[in-house]
C-alpha positions as CSV (number, residue, x, y, z in Angstrom):
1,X,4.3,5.2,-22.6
2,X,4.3,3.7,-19.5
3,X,6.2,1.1,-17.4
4,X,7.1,-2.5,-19.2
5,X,7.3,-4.9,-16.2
6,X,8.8,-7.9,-16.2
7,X,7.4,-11.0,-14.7
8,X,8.1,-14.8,-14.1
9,X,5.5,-17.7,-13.4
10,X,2.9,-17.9,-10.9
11,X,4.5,-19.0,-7.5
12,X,7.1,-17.8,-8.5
13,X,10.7,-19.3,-7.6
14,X,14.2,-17.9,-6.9
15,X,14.6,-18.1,-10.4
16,X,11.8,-16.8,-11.6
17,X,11.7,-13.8,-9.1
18,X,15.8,-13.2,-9.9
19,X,15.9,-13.0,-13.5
20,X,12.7,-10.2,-13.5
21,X,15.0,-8.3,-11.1
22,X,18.3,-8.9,-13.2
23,X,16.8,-8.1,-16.4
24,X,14.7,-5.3,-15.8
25,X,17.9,-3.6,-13.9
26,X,20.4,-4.5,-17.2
27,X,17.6,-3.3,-19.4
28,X,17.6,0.8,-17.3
29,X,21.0,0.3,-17.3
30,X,21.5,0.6,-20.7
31,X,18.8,3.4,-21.2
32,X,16.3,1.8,-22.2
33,X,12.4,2.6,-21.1
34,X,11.6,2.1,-17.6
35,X,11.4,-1.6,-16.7
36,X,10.2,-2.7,-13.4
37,X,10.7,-6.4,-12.1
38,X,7.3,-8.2,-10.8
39,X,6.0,-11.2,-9.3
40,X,2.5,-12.8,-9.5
41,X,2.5,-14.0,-5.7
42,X,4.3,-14.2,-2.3
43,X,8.3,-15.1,-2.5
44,X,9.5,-18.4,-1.2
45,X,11.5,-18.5,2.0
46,X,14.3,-19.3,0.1
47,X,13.8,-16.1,-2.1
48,X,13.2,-14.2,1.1
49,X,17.1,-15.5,2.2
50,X,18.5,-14.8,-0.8
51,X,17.0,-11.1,-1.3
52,X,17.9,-10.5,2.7
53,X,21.8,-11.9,2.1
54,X,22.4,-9.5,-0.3
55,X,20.1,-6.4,0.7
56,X,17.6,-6.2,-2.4
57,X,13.5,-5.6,-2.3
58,X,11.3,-8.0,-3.5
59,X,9.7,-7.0,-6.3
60,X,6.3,-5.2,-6.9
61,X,3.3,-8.0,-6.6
62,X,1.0,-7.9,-9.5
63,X,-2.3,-9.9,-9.3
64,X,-3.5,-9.2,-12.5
65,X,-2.4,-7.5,-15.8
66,X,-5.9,-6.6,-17.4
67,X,-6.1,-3.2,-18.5
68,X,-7.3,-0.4,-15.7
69,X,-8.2,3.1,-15.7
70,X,-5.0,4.0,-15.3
71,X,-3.6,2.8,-18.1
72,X,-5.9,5.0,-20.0
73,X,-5.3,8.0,-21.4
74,X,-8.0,10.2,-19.8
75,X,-8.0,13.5,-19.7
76,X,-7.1,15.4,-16.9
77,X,-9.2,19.5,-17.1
78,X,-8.2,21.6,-14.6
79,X,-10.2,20.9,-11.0
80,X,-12.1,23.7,-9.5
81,X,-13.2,24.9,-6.1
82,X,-16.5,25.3,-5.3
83,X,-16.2,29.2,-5.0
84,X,-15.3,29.6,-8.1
85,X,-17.4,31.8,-10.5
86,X,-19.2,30.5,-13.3
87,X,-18.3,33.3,-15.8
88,X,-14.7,31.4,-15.1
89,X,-15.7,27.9,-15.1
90,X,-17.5,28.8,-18.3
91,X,-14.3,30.7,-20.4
92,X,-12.3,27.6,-18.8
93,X,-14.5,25.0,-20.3
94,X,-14.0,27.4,-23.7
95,X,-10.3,27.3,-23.3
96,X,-9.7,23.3,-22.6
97,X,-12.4,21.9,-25.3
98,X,-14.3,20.3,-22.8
99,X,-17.6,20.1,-22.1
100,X,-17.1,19.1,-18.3
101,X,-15.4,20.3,-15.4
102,X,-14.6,18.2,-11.6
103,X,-15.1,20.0,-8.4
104,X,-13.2,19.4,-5.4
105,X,-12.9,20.4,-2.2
106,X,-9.6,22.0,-0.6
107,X,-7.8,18.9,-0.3
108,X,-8.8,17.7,-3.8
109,X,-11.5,15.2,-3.0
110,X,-14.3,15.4,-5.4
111,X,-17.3,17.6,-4.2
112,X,-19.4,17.8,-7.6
113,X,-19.6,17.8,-11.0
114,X,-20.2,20.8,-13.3
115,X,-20.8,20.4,-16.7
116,X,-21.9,23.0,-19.9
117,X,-25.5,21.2,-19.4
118,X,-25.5,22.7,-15.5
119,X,-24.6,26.3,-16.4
120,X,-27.0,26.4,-19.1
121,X,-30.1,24.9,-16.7
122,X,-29.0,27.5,-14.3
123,X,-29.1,30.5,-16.6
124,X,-32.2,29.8,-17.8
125,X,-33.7,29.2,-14.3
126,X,-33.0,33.2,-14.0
127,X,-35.3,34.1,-16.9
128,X,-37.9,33.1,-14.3
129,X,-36.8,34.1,-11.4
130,X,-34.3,36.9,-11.7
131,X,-33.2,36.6,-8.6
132,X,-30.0,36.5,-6.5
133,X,-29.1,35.0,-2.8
134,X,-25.8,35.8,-0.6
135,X,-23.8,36.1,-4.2
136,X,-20.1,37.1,-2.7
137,X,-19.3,40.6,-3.4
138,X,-15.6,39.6,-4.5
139,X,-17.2,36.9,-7.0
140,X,-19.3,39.9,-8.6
141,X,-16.8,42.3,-8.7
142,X,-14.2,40.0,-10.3
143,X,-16.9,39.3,-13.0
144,X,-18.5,42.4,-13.6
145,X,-14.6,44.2,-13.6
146,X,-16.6,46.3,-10.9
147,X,-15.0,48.5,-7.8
148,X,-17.1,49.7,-4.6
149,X,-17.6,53.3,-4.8
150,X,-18.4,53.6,-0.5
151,X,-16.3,51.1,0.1
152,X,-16.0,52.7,3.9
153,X,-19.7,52.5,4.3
154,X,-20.6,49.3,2.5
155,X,-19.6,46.6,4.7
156,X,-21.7,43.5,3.5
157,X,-20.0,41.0,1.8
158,X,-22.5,39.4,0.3
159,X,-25.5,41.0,-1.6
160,X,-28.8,39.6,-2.1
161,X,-32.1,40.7,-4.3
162,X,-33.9,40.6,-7.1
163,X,-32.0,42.0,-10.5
164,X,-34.2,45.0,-11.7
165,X,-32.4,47.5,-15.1
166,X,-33.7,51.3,-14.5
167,X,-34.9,52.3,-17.9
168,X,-35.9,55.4,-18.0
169,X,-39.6,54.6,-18.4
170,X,-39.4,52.4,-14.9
171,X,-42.1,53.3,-12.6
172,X,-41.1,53.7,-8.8
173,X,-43.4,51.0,-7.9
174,X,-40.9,48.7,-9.8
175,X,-37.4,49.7,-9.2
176,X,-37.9,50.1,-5.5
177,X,-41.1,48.5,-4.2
178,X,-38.9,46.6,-0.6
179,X,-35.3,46.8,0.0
180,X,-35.1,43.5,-1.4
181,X,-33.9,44.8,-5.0
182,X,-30.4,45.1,-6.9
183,X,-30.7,48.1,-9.4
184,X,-28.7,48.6,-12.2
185,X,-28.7,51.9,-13.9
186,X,-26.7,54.0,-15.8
187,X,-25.6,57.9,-15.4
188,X,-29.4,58.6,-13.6
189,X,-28.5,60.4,-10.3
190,X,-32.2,60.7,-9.5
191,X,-32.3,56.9,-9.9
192,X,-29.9,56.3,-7.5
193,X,-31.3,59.4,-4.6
194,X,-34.5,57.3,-5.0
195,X,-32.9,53.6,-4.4
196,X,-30.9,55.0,-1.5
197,X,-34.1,56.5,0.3
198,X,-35.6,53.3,-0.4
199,X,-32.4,51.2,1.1
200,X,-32.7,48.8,-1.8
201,X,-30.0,46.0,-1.8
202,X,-27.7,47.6,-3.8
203,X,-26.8,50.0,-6.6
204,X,-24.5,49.4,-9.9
205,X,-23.7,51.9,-11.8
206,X,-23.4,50.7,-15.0
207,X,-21.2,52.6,-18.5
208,X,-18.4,54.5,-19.0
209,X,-20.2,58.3,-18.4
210,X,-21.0,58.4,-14.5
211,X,-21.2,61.4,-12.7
212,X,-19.8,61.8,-9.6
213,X,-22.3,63.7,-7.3
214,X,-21.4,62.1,-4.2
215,X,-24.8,61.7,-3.0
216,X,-23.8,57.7,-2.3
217,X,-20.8,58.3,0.3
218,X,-22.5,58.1,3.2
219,X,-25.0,55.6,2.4
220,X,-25.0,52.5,3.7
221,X,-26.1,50.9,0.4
222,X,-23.6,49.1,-1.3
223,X,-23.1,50.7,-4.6
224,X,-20.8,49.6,-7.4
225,X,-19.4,50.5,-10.9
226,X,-18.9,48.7,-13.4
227,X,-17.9,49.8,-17.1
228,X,-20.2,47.3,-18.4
229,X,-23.5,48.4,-20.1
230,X,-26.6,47.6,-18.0
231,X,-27.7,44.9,-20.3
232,X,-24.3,43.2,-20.2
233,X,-24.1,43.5,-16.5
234,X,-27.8,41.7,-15.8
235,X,-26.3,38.7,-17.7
236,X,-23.1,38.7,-15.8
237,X,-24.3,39.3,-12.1
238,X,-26.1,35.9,-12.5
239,X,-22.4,34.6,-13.7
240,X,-21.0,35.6,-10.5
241,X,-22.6,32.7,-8.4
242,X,-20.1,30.0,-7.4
243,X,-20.3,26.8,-9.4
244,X,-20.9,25.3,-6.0
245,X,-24.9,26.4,-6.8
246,X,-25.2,24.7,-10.4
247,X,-22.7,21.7,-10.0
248,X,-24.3,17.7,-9.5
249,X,-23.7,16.6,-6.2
250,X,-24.3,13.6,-4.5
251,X,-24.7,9.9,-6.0
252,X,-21.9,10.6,-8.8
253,X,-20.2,7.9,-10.3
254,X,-16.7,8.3,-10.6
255,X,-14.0,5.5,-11.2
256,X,-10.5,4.6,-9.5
257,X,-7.2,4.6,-10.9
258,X,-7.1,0.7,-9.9
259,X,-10.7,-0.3,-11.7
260,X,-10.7,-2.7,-14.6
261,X,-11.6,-1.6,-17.5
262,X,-14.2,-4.3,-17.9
263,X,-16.3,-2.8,-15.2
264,X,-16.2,0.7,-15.8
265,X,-17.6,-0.1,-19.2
266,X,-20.4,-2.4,-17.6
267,X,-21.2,0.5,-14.7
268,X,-20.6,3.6,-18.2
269,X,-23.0,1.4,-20.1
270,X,-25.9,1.8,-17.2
271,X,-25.5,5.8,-16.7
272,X,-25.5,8.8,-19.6
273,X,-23.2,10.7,-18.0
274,X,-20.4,13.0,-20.2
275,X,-17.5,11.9,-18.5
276,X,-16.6,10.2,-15.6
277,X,-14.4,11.7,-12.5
278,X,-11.3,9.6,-11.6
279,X,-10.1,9.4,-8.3
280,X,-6.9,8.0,-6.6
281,X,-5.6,5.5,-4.5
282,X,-6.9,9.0,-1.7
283,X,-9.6,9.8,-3.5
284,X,-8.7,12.6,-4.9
285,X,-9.5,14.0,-8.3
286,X,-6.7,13.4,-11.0
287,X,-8.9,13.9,-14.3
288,X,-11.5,12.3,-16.3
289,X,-13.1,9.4,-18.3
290,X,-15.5,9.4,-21.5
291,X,-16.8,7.2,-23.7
292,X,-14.7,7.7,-26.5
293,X,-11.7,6.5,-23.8
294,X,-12.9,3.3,-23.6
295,X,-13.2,2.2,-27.2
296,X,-8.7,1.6,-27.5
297,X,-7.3,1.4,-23.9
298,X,-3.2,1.3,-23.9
299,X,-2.4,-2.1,-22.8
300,X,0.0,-3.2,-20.3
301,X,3.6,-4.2,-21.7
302,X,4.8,-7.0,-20.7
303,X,8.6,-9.3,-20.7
304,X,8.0,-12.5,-19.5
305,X,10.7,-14.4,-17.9
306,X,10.9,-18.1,-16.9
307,X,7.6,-19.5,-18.3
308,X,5.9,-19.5,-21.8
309,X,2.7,-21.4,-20.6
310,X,-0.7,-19.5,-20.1
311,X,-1.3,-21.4,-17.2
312,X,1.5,-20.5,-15.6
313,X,1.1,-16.8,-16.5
314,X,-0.4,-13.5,-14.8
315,X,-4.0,-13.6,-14.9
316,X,-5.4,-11.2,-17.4
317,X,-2.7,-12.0,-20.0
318,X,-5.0,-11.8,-22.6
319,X,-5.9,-8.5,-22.3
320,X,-2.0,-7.2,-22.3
321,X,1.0,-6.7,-24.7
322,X,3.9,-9.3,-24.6
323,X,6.8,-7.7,-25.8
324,X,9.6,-10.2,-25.3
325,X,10.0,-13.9,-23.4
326,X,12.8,-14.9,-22.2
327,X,12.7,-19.1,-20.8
328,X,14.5,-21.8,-20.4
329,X,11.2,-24.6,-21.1
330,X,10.0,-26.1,-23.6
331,X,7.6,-23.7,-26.0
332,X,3.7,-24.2,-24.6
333,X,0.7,-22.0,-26.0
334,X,1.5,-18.6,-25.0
335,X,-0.3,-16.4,-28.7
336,X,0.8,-13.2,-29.1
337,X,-0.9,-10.5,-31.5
338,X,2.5,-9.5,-33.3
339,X,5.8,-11.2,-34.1
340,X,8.0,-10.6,-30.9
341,X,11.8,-11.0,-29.1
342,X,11.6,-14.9,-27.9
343,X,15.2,-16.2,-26.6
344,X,14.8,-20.1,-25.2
345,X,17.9,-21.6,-24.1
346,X,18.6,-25.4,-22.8
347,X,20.1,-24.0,-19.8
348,X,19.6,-25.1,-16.3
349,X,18.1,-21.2,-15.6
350,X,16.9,-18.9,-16.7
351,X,19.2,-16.2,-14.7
352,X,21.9,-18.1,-16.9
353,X,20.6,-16.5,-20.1
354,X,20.2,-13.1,-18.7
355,X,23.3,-13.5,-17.1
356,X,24.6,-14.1,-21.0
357,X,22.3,-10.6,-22.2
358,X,24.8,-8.7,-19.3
359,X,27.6,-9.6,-21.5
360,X,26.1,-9.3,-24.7
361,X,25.6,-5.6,-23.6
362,X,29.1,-5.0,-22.0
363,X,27.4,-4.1,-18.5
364,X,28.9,-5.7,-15.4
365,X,25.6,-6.2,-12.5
366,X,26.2,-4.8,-9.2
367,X,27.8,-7.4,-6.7
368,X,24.5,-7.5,-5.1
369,X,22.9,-8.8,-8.1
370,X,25.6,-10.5,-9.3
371,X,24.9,-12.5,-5.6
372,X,21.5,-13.0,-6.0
373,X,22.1,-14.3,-10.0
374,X,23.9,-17.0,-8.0
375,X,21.7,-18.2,-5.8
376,X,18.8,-18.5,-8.9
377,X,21.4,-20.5,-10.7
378,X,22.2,-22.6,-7.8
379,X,18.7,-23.4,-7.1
380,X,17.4,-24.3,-10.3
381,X,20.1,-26.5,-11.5
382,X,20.0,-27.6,-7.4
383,X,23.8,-26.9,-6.7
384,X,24.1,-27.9,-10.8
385,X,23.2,-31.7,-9.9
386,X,20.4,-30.9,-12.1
387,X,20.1,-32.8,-15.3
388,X,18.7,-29.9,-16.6
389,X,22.2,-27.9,-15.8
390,X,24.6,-27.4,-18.4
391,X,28.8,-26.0,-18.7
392,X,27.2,-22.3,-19.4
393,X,25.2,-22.6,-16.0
394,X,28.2,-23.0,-14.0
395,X,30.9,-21.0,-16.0
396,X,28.5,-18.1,-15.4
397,X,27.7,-19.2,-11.7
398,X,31.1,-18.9,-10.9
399,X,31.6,-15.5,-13.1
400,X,29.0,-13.5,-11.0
401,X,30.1,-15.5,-7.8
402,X,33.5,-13.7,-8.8
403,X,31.5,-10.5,-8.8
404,X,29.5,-10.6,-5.8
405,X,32.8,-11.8,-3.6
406,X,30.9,-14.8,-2.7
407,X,31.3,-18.7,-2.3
408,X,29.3,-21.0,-4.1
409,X,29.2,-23.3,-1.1
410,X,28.3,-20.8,1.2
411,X,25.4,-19.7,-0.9
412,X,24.0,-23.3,-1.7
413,X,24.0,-24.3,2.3
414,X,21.6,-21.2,2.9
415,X,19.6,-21.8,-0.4
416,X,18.6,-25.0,0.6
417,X,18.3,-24.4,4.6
418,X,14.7,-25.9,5.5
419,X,15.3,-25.3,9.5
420,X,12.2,-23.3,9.1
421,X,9.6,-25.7,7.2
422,X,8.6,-27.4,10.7
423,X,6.2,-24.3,11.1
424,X,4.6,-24.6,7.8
425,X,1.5,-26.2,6.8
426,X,1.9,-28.5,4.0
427,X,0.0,-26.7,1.9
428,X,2.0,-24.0,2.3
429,X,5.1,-25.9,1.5
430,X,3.7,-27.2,-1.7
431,X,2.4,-23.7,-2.8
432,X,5.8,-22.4,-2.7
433,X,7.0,-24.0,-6.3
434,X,3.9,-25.4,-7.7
435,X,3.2,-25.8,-11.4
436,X,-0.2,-26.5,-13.2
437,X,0.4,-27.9,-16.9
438,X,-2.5,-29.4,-19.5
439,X,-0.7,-32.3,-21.6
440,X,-3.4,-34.5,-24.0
441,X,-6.2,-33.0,-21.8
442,X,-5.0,-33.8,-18.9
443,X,-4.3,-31.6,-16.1
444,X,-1.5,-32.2,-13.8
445,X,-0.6,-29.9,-11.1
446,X,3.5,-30.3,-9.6
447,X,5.1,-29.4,-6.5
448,X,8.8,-29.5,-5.9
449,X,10.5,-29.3,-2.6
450,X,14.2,-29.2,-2.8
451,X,15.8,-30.3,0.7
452,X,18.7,-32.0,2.5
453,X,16.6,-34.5,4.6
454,X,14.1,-36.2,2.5
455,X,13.5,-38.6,5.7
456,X,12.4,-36.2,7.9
457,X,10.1,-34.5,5.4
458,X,8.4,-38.1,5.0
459,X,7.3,-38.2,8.3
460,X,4.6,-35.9,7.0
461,X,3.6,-37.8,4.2
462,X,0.0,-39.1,5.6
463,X,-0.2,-34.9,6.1
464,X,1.0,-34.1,2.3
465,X,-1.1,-36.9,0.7
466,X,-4.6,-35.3,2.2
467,X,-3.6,-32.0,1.2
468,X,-2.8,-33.3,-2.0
469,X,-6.4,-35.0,-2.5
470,X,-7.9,-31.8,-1.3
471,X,-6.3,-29.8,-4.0
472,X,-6.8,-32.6,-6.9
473,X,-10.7,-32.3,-6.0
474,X,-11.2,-28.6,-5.5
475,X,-9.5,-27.5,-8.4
476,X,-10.2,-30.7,-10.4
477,X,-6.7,-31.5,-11.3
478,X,-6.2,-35.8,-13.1
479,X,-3.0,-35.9,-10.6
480,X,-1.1,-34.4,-8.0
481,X,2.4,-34.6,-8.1
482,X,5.0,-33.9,-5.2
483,X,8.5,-34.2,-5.7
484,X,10.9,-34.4,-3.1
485,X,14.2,-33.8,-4.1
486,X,17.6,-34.6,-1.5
487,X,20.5,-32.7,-2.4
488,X,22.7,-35.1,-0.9
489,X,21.2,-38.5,-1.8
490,X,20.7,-36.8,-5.5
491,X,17.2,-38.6,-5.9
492,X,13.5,-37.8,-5.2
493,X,10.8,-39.4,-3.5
494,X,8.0,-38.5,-5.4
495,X,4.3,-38.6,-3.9
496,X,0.8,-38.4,-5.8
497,X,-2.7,-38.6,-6.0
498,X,-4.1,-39.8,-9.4
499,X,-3.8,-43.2,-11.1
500,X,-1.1,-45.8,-10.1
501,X,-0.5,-47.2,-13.6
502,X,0.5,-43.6,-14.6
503,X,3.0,-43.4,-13.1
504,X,3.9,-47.2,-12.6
505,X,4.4,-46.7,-16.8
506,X,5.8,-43.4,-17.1
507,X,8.9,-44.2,-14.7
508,X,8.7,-48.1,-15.4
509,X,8.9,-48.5,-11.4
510,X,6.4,-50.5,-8.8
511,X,5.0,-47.5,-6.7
512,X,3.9,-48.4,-3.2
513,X,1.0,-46.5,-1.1
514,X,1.3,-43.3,-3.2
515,X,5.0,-43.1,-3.3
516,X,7.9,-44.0,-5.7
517,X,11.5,-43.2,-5.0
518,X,13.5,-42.0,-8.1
519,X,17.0,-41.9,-8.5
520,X,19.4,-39.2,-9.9
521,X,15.9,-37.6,-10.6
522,X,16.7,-33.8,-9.7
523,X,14.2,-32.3,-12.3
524,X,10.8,-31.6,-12.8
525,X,11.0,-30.2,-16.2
526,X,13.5,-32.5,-17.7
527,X,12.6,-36.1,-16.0
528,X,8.9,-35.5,-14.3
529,X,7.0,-33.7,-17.2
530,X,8.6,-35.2,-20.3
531,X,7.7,-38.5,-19.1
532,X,4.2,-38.3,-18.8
533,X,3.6,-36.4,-21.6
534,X,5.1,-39.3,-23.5
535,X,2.5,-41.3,-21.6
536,X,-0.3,-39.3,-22.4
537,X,1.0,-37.9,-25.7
């Protein structure tokens, strides 16, 4: 089985970003399979502070969770060189069950396919032309379990001709007509007198009965023994050739670790091939795909954290496993296949709840952690002025501020430090926490920025409203939605693009060129969203 990762919401917040981290960590703390913490998109410049404070990596980005080659369990034959023989890339095919073999070159980059098909189409291409070219001397004897009987003499290391068996009815005219041929005999000294005065190619001595006149040491000829009949060995000198001779080159399809699934079946559906090479992130060979592989690929595993909305979720959701979700919102439309682990709190985070899980288990998280589990709880209950934030919020804010050695204050001034927002387009700014929900059929897309100067980030507002109308139209959103929220005035002044009696109903307040000021209004999910889906509901 392979990695269960666990991931928040799409733009993902401190909070969503934290409690992947926490919980993945608690869950290979306590043995459990390997869990790895993810994120759909960048982090937030407040997540960036955060993870820099306390010295942790952000976690591994994952764009999409449909099912890919490597999550597949492919088969993985052993790779060959191109010099290899094909007596041994036959008895290996034998051996592993399989009816095709990857060739690679040196460094393990794919040079060719060789499949049962190819040896058998080159075997019977020697019927007609029994014929060999350059074959390595150390590829035939390693077949033929032959040794060079003038080895002093014979210094070629390769040996070419046409393959020609000395029965004893053989006329002259055939054995040794040119010096082109290969002769195999058997215990026939005036056979092999007669090839060396006609410098054929070279001589095997074939069987177990060979006398040893000597009238081959001081030939140049190559001759060889082998303790092979003569039949046998005309079969196997043809085995000898490297696989580099018979192997498919050139417009192969192969497949990446990284495909989808859903293409490789559109590009296997167009081609007849056996299997499939597969090649990693270097392109290099690390096994091989059928048919059959394709018909139940192992999903991914998934925890999700901080969101129970498909909307909100990786893309690709569909085609992986949720094995637990762990949230702090209100239950949307996420399906799964099987009953599953769901824990939904009414907490102010959902860091608060894995926070609770540490204690459940008896494991105490690192002080870095334990540092960075404050600063998701401080953020999402926004220093727990929050409606949404609740006793357990801070007890356990204050327990893993304990841990870490850090103040709370200290961490909420750099949570909520915009210094840096001046460089920042506003559609950056709005990206950073930015929610899409569907309520009654209406879609409604949601920004929060959470700040200490809601004046000076006004001064923008012509700026935020045209980037709002740009969004609403290209990706055809009913409203637009931006909340900002002032820690210190404890209110938002909330700007949108959509209808005015919306939201002129929904908060029972006059808005005013696309902006309405709200008061003790801290959360989107508690005072923004519930509202109009009572509208619209």
């Amino acid at each position: 089985m392979g990695k269960i990762y666990v991931i928040g919401h799409k733009n993902p917040d401190t909070d969503a970003v934290v409690s992947a981290m926490a919980y993945a960590a608690l869950r290979n703390a306590t043995g459990d399979r390997e869990y790895e913490a993810a994120r759909i998109d960048h982090v937030t410049d407040e997540t960036k502070r955060m993870l820099s404070r306390f010295g942790l990596q952000s976690p591994v980005r994952i764009k999409d969770v449909r099912t890919q080659v490597s999550d597949i369990d492919f088969d993985t034959p052993p790779a060959l060189e191109p010099t290899v023989t094909l007596d041994r890339a036959w008895k290996i095919m034998d051996e592993q069950k399989t009816t095709s073999i990857p060739v690679v070159n040196s460094d393990g980059t794919l040079y060719g396919t060789l499949s049962a098909g190819d040896i058998a189409t080159y075997n019977m291409s020697t019927i007609s032309d029994p014929e060999v070219s350059e074959l390595p001397i150390f590829n035939l004897l390693g077949v033929i379990e032959g040794r060079i009987l003038n080895d002093s003499k014979a210094t070629a290391d390769t040996i070419s001709g046409r393959i020609v068996v000395a029965l004893p009815q053989s006329s002259d005219s055939v054995l040794f007509e040119g010096s082109g041929n290969i002769v195999l005999c058997g215990d026939q000294p005036d056979v092999v007198k007669k090839a060396i005065e006609n410098k054929v190619s070279a001589i095997i001595l074939c069987g177990t009965n060979i006398s040893d006149t000597g009238i081959w040491k001081d030939t140049d000829t190559c001759v060889i023994y082998s303790p092979f009949d003569a039949l046998k060995v005309s079969k196997l000198i043809y085995q000898s050739a490297p696989i580099s001779r018979a192997c498919k080159r050139g417009d192969i399809v192969c497949f990446h670790l990284k495909d989808y699934i859903d293409d490789v079946r559109e590009k296997v559906l167009k081609s007849r091939f056996r299997s499939y090479p597969v090649l990693d992130g270097e392109d290099k060979v690390v096994g091989t795909l059928s048919r059959y592989h394709l018909l139940r690929p192992r999903k991914k595993q998934l925890v999700l954290v901080d969101h129970n909305e498909s909307a909100q979720a990786v893309p690709g959701l569909d085609q992986a496993e949720i094995l637990e979700i762990i949230d702090h919102h209100r239950l949307a439309d996420i399906q799964t296949a099987l009953p599953i682990s769901v824990r939904n709190e009414p907490v102010g985070s959902t860091t608060t709840i894995v926070a609770e899980m540490y204690q459940e288990n008896g494991v105490t998280p690192t002080p870095p952690m334990a540092g960075l589990m404050v600063s998701a709880i401080l953020s999402d209950t926004v220093m727990f002025k929050s409606p949404t934030c609740t006793k357990k919020d801070i007890a356990m804010a204050e327990r893993l501020s304990r841990i870490a050695g850090v103040s709370i204050e200290d961490i909420g001034h750099e949570l909520f430090d915009t210094s840096s927002t001046d460089s920042k387009t506003c559609e950056q700014l709005m990206g950073a926490d930015f929610k899409e929900f569907h309520i009654a059929g209406q879609t409604l897309g949601v920004s929060q920025i959470i700040c200490v100067d809601s004046k000076k980030m006004l001064e923008r507002k012509a700026e935020f409203l045209e980037t709002m109308e740009t969004m609403k139209k290209k990706n055809g959103y009913d409203m637009i939605i931006l909340m900002l929220t002032d820690v210190l005035i404890e209110g938002t002044e909330l700007l949108y693009i959509g209808n005015d009696d919306t939201i002129r109903f929904a908060f029972n307040s006059e808005p005013k060129d696309n902006q309405l000021f709200l008061p003790k209004v801290m959360s989107r999910k508690k005072q923004i969203i519930p509202m109009l889906t009572a509208l619209w509901g």
